[in-house]
PDB file as gemmi writes it, atoms N, CA and C in Angstrom:
CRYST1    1.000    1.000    1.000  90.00  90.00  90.00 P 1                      
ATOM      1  N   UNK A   1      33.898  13.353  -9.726  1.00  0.00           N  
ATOM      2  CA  UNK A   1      33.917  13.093  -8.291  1.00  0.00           C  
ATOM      3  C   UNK A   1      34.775  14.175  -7.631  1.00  0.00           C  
ATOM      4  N   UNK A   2      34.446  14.919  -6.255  1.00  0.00           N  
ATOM      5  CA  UNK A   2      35.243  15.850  -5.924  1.00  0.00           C  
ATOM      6  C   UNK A   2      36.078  15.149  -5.000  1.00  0.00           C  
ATOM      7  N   UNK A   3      37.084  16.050  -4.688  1.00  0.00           N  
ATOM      8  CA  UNK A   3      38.343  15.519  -4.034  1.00  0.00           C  
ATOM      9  C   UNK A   3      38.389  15.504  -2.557  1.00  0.00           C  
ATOM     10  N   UNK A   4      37.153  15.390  -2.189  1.00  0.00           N  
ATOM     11  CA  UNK A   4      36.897  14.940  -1.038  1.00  0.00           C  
ATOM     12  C   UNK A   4      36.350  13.759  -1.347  1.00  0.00           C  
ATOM     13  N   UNK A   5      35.286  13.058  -1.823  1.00  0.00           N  
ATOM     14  CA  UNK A   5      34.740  11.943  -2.043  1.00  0.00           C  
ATOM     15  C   UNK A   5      36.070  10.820  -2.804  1.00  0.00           C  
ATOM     16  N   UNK A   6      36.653  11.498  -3.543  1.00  0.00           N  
ATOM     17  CA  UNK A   6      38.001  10.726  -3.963  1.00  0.00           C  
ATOM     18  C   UNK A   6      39.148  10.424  -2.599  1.00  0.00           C  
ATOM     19  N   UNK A   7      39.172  10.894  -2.151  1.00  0.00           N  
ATOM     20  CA  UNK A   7      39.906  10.855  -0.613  1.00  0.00           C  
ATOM     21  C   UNK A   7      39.256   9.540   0.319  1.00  0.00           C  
ATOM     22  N   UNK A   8      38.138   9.564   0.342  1.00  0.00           N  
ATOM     23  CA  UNK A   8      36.894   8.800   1.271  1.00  0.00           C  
ATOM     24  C   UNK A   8      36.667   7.516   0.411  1.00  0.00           C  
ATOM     25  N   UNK A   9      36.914   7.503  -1.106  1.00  0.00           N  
ATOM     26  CA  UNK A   9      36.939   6.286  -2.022  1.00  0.00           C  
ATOM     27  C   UNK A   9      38.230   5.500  -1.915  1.00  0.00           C  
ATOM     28  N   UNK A  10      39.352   6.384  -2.026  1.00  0.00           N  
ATOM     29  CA  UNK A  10      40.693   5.847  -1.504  1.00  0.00           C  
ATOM     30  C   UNK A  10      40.777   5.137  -0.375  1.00  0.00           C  
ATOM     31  N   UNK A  11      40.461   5.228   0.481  1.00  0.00           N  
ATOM     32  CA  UNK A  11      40.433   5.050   2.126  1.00  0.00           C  
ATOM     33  C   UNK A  11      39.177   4.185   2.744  1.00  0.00           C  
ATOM     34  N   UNK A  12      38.108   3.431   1.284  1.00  0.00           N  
ATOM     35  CA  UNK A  12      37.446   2.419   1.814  1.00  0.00           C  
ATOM     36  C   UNK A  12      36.214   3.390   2.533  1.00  0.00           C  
ATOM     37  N   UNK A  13      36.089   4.018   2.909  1.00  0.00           N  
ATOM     38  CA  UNK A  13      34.830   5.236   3.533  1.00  0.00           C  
ATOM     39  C   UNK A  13      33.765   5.617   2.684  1.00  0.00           C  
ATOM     40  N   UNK A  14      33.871   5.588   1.390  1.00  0.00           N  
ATOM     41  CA  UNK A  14      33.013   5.431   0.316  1.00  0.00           C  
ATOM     42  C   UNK A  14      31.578   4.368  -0.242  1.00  0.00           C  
ATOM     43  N   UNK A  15      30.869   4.611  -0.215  1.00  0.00           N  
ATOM     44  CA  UNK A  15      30.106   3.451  -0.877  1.00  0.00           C  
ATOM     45  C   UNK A  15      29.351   4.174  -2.031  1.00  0.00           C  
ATOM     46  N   UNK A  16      28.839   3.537  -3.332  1.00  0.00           N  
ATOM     47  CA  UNK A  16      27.841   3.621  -4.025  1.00  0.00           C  
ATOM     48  C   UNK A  16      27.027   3.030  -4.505  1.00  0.00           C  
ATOM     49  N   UNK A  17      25.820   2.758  -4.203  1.00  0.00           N  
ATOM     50  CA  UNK A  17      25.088   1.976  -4.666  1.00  0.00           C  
ATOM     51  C   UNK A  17      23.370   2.381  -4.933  1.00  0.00           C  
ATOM     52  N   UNK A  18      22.524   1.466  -4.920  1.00  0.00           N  
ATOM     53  CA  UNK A  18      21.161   1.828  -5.221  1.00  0.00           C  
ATOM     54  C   UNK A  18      20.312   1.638  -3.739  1.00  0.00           C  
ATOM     55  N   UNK A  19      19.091   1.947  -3.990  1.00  0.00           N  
ATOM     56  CA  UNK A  19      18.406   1.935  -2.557  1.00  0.00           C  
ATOM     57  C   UNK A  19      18.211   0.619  -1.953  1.00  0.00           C  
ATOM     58  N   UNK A  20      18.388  -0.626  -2.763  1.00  0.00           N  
ATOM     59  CA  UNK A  20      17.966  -1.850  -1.871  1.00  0.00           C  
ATOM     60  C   UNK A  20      19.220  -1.948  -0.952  1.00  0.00           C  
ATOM     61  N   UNK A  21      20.672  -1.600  -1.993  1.00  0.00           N  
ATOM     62  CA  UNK A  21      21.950  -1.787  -1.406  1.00  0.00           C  
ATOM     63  C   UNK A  21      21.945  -1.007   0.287  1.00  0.00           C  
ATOM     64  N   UNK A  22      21.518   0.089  -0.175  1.00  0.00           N  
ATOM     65  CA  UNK A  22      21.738   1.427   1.168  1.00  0.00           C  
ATOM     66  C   UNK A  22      20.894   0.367   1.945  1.00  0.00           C  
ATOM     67  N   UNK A  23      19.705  -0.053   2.105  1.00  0.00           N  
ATOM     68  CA  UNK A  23      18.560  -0.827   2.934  1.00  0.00           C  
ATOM     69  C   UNK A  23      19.274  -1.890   3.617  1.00  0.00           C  
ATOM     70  N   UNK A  24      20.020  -2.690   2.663  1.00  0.00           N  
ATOM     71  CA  UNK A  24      20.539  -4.053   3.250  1.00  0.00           C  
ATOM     72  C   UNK A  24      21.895  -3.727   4.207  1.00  0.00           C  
ATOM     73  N   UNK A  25      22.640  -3.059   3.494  1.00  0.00           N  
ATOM     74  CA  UNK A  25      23.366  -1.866   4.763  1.00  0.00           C  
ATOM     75  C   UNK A  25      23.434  -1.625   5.951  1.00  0.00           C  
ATOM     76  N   UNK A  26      21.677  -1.162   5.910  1.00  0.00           N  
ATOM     77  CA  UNK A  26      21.163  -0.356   7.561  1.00  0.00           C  
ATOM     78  C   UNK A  26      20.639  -2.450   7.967  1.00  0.00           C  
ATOM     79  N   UNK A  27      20.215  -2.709   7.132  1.00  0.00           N  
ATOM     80  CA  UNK A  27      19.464  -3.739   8.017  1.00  0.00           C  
ATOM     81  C   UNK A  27      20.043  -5.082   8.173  1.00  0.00           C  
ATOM     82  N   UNK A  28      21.430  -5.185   7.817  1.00  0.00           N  
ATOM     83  CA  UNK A  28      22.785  -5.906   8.611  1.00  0.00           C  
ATOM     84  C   UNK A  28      23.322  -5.229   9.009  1.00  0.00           C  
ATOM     85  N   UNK A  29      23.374  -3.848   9.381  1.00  0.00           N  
ATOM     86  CA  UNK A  29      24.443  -3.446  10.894  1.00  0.00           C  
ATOM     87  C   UNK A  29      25.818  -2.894  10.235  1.00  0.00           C  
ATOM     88  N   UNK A  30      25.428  -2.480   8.404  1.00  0.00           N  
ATOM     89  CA  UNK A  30      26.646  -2.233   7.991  1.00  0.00           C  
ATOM     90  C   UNK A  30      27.783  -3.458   7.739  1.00  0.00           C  
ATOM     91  N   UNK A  31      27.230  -4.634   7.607  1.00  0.00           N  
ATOM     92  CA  UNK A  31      27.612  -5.983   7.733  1.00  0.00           C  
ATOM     93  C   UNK A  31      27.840  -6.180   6.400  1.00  0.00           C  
ATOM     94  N   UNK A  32      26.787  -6.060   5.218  1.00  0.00           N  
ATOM     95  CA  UNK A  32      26.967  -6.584   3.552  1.00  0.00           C  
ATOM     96  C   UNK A  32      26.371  -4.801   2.956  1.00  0.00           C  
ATOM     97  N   UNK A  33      27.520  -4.795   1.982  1.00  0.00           N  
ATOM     98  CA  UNK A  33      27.045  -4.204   1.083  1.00  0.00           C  
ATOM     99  C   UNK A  33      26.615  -4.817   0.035  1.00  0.00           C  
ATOM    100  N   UNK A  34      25.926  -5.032  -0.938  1.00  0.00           N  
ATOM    101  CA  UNK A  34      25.891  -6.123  -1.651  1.00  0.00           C  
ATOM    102  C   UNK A  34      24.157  -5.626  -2.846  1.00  0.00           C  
ATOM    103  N   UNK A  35      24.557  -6.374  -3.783  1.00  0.00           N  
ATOM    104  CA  UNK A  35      23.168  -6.041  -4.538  1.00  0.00           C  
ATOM    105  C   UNK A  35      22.889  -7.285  -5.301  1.00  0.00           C  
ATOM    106  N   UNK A  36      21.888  -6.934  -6.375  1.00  0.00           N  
ATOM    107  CA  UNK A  36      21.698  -8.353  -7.317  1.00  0.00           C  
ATOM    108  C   UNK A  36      22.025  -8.238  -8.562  1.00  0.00           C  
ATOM    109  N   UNK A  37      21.671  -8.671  -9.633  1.00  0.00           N  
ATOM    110  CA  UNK A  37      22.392  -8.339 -10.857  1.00  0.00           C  
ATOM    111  C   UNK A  37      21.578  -7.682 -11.765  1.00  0.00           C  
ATOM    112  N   UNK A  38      20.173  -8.029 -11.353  1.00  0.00           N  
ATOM    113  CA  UNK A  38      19.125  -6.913 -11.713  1.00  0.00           C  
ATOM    114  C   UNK A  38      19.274  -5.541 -11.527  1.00  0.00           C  
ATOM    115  N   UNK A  39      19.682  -4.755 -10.219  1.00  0.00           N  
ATOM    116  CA  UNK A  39      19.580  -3.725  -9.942  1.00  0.00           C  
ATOM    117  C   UNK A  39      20.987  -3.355 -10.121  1.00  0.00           C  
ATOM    118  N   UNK A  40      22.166  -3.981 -10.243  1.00  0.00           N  
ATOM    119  CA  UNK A  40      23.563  -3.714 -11.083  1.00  0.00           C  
ATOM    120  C   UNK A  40      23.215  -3.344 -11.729  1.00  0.00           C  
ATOM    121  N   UNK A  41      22.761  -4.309 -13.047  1.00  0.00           N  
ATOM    122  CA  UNK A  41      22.629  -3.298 -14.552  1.00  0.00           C  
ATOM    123  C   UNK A  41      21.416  -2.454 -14.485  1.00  0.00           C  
ATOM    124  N   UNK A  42      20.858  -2.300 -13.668  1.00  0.00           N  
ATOM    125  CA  UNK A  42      19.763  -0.606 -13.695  1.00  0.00           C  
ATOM    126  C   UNK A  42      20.535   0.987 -13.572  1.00  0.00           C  
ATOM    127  N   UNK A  43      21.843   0.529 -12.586  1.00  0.00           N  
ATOM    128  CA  UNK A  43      22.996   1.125 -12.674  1.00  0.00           C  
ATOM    129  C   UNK A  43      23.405   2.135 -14.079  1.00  0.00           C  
ATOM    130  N   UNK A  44      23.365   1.245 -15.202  1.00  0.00           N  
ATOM    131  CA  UNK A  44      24.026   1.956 -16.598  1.00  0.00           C  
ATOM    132  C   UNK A  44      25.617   1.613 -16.617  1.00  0.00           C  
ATOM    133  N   UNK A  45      26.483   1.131 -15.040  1.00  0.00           N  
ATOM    134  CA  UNK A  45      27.866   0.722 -15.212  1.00  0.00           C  
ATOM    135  C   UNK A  45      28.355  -0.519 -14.731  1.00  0.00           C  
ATOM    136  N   UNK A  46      27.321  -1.558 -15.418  1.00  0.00           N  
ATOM    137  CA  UNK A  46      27.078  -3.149 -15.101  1.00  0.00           C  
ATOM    138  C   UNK A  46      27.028  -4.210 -16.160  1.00  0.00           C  
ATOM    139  N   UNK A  47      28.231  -4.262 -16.462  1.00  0.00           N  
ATOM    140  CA  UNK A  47      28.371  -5.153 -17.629  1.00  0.00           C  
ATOM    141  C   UNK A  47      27.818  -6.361 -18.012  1.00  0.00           C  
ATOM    142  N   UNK A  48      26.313  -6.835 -18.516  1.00  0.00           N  
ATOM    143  CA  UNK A  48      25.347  -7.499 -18.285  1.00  0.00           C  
ATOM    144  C   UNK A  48      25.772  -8.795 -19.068  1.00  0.00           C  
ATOM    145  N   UNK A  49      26.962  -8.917 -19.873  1.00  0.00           N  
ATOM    146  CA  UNK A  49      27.729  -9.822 -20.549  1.00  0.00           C  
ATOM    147  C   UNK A  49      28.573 -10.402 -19.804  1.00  0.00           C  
ATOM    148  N   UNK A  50      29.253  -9.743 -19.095  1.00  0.00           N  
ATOM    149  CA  UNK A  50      30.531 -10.173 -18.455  1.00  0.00           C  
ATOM    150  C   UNK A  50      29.885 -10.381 -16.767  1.00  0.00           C  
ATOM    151  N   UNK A  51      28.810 -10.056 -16.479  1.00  0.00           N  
ATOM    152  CA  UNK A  51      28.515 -10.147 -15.342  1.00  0.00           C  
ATOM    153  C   UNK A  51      29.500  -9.859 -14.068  1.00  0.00           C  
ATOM    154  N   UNK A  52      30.187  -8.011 -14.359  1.00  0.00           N  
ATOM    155  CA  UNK A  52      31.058  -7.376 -13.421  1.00  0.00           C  
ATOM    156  C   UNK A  52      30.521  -5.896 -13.604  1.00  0.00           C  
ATOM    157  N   UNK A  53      31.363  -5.184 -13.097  1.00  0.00           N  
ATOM    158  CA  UNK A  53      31.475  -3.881 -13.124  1.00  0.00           C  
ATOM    159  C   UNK A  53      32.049  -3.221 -14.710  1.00  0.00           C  
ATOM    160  N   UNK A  54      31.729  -2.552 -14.962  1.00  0.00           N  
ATOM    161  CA  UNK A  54      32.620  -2.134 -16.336  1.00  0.00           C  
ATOM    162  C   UNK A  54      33.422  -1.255 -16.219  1.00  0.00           C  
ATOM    163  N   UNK A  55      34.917  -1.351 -16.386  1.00  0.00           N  
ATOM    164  CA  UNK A  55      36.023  -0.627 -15.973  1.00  0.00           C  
ATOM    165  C   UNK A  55      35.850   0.771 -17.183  1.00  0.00           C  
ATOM    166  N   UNK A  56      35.385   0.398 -17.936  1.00  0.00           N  
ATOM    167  CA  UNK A  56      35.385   1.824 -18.770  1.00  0.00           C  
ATOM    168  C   UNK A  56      33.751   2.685 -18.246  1.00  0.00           C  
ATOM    169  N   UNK A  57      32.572   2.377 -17.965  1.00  0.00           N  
ATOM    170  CA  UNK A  57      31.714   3.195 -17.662  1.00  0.00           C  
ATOM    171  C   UNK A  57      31.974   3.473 -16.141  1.00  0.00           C  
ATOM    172  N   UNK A  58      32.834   2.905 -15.164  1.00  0.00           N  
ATOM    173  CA  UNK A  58      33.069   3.183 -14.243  1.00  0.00           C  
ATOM    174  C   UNK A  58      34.131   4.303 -14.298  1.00  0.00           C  
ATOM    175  N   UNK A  59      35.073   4.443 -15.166  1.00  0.00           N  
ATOM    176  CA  UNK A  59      35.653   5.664 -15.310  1.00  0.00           C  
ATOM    177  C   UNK A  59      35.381   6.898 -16.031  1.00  0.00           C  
ATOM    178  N   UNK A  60      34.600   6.384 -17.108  1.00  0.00           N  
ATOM    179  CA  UNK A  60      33.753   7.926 -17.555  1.00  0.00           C  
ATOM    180  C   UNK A  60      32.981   8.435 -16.470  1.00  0.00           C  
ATOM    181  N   UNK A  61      32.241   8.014 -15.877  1.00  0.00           N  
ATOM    182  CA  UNK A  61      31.334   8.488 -14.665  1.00  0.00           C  
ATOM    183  C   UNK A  61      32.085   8.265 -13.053  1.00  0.00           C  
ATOM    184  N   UNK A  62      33.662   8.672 -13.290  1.00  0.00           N  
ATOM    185  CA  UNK A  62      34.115   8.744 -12.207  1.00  0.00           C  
ATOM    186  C   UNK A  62      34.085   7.570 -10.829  1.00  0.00           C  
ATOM    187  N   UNK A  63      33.851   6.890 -11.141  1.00  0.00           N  
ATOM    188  CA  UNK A  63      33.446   6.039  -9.972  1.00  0.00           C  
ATOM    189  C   UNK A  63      34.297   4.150  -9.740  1.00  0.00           C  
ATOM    190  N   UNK A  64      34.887   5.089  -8.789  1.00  0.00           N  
ATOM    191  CA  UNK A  64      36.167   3.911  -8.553  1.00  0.00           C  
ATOM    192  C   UNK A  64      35.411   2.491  -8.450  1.00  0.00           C  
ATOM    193  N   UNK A  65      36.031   1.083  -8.792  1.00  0.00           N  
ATOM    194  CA  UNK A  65      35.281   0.018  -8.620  1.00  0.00           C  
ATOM    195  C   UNK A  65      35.053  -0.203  -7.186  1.00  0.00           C  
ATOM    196  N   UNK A  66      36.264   0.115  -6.264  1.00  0.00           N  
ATOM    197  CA  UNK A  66      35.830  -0.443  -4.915  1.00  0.00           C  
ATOM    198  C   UNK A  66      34.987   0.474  -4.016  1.00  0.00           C  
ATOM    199  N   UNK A  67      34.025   1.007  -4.481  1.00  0.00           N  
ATOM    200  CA  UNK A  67      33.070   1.807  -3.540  1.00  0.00           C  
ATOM    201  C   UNK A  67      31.407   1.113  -4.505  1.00  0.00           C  
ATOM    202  N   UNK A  68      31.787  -0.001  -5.324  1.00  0.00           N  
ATOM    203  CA  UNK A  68      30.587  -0.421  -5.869  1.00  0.00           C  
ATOM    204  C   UNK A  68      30.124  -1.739  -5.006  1.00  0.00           C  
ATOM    205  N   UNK A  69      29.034  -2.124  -4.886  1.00  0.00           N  
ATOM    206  CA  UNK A  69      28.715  -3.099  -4.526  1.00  0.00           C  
ATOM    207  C   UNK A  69      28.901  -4.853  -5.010  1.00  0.00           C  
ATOM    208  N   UNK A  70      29.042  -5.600  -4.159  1.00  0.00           N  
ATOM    209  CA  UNK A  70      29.649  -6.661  -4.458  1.00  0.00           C  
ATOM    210  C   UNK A  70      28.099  -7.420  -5.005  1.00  0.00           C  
ATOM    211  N   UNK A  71      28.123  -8.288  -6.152  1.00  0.00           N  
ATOM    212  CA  UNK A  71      26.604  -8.154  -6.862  1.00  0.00           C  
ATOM    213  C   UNK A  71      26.794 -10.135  -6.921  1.00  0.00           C  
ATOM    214  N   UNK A  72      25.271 -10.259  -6.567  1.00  0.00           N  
ATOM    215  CA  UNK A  72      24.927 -11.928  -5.825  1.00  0.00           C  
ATOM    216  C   UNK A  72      23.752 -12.033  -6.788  1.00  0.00           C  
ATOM    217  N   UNK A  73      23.388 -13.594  -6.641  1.00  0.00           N  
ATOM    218  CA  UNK A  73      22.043 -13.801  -7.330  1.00  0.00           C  
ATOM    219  C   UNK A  73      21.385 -13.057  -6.485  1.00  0.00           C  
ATOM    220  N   UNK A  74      19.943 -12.942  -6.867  1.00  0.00           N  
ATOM    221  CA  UNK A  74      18.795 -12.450  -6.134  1.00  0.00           C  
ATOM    222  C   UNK A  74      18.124 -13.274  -4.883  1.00  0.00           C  
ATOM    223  N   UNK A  75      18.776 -14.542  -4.755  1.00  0.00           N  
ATOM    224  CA  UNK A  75      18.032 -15.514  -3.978  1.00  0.00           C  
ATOM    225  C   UNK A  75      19.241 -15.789  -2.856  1.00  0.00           C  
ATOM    226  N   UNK A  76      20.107 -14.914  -3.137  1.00  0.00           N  
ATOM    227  CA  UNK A  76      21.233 -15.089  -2.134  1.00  0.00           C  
ATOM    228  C   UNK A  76      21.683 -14.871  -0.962  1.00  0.00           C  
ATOM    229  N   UNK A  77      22.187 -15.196  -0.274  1.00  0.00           N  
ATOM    230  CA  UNK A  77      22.239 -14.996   1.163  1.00  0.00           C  
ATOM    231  C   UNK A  77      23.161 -13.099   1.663  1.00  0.00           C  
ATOM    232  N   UNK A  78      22.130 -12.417   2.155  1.00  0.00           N  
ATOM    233  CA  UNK A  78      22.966 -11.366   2.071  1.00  0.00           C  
ATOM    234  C   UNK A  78      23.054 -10.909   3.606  1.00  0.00           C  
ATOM    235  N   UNK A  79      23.099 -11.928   4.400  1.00  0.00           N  
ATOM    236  CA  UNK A  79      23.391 -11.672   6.017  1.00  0.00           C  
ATOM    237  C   UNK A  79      22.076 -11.336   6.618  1.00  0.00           C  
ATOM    238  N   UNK A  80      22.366 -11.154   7.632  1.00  0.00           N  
ATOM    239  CA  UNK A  80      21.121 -11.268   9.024  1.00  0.00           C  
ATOM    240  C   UNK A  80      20.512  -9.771   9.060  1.00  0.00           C  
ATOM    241  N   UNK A  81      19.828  -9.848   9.512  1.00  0.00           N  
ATOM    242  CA  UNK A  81      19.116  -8.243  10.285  1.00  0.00           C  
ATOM    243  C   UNK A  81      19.671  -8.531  11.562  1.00  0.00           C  
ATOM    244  N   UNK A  82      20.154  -7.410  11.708  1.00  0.00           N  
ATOM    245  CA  UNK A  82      20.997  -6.777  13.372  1.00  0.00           C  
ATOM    246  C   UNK A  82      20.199  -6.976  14.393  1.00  0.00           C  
ATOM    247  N   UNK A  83      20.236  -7.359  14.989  1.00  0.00           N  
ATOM    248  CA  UNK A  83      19.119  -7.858  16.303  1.00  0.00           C  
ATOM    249  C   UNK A  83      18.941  -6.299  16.854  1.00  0.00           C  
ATOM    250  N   UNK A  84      20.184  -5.924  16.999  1.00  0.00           N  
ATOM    251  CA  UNK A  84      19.638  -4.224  17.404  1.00  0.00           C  
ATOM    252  C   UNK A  84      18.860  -3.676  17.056  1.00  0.00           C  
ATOM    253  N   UNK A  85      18.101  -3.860  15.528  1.00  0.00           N  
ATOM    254  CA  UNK A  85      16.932  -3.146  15.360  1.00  0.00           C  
ATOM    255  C   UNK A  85      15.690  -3.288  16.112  1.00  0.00           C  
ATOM    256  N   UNK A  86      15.809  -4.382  17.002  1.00  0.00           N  
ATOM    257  CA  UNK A  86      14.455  -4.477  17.643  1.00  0.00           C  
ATOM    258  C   UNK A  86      13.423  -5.846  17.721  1.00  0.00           C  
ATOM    259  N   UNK A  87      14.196  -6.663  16.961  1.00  0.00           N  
ATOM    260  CA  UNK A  87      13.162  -7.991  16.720  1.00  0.00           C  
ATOM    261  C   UNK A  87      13.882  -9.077  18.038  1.00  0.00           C  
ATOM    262  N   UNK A  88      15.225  -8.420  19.046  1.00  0.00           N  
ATOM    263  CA  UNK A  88      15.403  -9.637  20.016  1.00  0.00           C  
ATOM    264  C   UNK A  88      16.576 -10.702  18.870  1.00  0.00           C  
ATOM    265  N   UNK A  89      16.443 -11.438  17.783  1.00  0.00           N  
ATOM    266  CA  UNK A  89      16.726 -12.457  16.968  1.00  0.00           C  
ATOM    267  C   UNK A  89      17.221 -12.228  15.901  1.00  0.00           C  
ATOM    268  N   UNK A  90      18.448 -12.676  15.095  1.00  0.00           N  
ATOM    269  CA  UNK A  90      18.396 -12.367  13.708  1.00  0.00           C  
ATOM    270  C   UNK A  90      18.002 -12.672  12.495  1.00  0.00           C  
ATOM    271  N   UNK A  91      17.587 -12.354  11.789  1.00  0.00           N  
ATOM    272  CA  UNK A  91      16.469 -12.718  10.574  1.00  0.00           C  
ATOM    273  C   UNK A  91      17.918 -12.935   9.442  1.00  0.00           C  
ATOM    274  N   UNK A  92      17.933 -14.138   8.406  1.00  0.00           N  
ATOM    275  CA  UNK A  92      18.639 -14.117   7.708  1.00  0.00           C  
ATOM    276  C   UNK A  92      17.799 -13.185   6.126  1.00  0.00           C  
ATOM    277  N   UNK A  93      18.654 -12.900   5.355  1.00  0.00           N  
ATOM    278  CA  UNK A  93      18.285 -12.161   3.976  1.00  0.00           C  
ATOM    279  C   UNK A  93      18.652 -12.761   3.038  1.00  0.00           C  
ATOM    280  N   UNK A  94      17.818 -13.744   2.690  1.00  0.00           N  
ATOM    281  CA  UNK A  94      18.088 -15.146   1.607  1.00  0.00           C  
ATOM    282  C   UNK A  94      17.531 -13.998  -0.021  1.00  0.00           C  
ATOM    283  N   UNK A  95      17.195 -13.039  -0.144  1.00  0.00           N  
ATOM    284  CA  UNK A  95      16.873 -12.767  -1.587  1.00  0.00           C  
ATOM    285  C   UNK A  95      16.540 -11.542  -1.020  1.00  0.00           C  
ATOM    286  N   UNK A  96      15.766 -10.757  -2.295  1.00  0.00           N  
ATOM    287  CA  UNK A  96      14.826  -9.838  -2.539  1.00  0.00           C  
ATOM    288  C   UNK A  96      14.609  -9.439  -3.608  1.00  0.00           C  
ATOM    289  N   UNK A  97      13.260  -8.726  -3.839  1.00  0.00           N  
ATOM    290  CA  UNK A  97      12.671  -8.253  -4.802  1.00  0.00           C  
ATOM    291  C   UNK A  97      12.470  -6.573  -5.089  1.00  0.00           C  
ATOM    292  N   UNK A  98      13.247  -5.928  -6.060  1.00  0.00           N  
ATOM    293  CA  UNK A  98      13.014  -4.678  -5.881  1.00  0.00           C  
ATOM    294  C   UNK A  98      12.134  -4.327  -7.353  1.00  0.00           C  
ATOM    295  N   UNK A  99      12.276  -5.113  -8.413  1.00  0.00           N  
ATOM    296  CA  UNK A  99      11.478  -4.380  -9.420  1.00  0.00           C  
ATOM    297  C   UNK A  99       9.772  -5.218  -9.887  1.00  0.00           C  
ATOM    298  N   UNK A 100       9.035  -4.044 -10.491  1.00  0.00           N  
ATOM    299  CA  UNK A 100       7.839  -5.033 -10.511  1.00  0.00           C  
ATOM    300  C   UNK A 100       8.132  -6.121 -11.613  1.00  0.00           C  
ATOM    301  N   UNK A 101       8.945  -6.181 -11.937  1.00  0.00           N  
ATOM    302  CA  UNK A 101       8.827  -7.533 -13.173  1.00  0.00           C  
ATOM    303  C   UNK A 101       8.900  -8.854 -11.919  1.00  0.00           C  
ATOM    304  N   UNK A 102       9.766  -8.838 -11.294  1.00  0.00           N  
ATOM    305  CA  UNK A 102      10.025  -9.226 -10.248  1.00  0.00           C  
ATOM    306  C   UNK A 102       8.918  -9.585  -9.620  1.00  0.00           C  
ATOM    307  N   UNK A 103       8.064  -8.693  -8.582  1.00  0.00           N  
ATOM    308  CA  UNK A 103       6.569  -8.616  -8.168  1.00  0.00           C  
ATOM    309  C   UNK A 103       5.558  -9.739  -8.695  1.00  0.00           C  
ATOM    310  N   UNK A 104       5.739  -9.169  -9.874  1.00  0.00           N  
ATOM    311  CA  UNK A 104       4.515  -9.965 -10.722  1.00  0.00           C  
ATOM    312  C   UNK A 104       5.030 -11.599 -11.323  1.00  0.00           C  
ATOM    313  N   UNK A 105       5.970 -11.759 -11.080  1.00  0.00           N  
ATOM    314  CA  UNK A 105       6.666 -13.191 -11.100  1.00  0.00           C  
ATOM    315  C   UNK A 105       5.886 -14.008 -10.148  1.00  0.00           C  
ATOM    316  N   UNK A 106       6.128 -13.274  -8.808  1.00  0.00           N  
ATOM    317  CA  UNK A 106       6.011 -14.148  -7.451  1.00  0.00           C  
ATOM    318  C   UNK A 106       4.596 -14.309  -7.239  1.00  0.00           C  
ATOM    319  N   UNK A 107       3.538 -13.079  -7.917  1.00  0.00           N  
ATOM    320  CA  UNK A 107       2.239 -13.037  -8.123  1.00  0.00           C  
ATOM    321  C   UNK A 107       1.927 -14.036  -9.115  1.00  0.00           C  
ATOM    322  N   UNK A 108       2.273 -14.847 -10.158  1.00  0.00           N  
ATOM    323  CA  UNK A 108       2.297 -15.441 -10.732  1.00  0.00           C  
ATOM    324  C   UNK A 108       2.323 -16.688 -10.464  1.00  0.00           C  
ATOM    325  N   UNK A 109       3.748 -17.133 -10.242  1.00  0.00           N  
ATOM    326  CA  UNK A 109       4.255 -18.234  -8.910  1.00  0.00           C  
ATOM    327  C   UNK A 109       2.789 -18.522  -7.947  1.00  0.00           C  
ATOM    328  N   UNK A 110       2.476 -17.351  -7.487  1.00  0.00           N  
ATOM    329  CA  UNK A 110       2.164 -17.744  -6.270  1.00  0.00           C  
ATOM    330  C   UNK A 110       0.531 -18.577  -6.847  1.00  0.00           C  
ATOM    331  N   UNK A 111      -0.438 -17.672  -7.728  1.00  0.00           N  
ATOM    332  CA  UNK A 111      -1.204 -18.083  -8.565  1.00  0.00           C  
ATOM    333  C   UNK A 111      -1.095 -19.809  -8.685  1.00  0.00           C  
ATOM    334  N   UNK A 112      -0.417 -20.112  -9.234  1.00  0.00           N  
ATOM    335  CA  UNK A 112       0.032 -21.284 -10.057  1.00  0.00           C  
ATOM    336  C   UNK A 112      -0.274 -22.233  -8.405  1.00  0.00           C  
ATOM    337  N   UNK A 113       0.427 -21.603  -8.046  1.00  0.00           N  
ATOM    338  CA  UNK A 113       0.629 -23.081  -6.889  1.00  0.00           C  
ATOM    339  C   UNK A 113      -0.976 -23.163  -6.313  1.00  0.00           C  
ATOM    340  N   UNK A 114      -1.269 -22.127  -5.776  1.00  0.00           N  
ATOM    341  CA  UNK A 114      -2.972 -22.292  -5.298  1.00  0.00           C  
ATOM    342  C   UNK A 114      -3.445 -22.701  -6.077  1.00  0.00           C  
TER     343      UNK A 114                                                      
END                                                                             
């Protein structure tokens, strides 16, 4: 990590995470950073036992714990969409789905019930 991004990690200005994280980000208003535990351990520094961060792959690969995302079930409440984007109302963010194993669950699910 260079010593500018170490400066900006110190000081809370930092974030790292994956693309649903960056998404949920823009689409609470900078409100939740937050991910699921699926896309934690896609990471490589997500201790899938202990269900945390791993203090040792977080320091081989440089990367302080508090610029990681705070990690929820998948069905969890991860705040509203910003009315500023344009919908007038805020939409709550009860889950999401980012991988196809995922996909094809709900395709499944959905099967079953019809």
């Amino acid at each position: 990590m260079s010593k500018g991004a170490k400066k900006l990690a110190s000081s809370d200005k930092l974030c790292f995470g994956t693309i649903e994280t960056w998404l949920i980000w823009k689409l609470t208003g900078g409100r939740t950073w937050a991910t699921d535990y699926s896309c934690a351990s896609s990471t490589g520094i997500f201790d899938i036992w202990k269900c945390s961060w791993c203090p040792i792959m977080t320091y081989i690969f440089s990367n302080p714990i508090n610029i990681l995302p705070e990690v929820r079930d998948s069905n969890a409440y991860f705040g509203e969409i910003d009315k500023s984007l344009g919908f007038g109302f805020s939409i709550p963010i009860t889950g999401f789905s980012v991988t196809n194993k995922h996909q094809f669950l709900v395709i499944c699910c959905l099967m079953w019930v019809i």
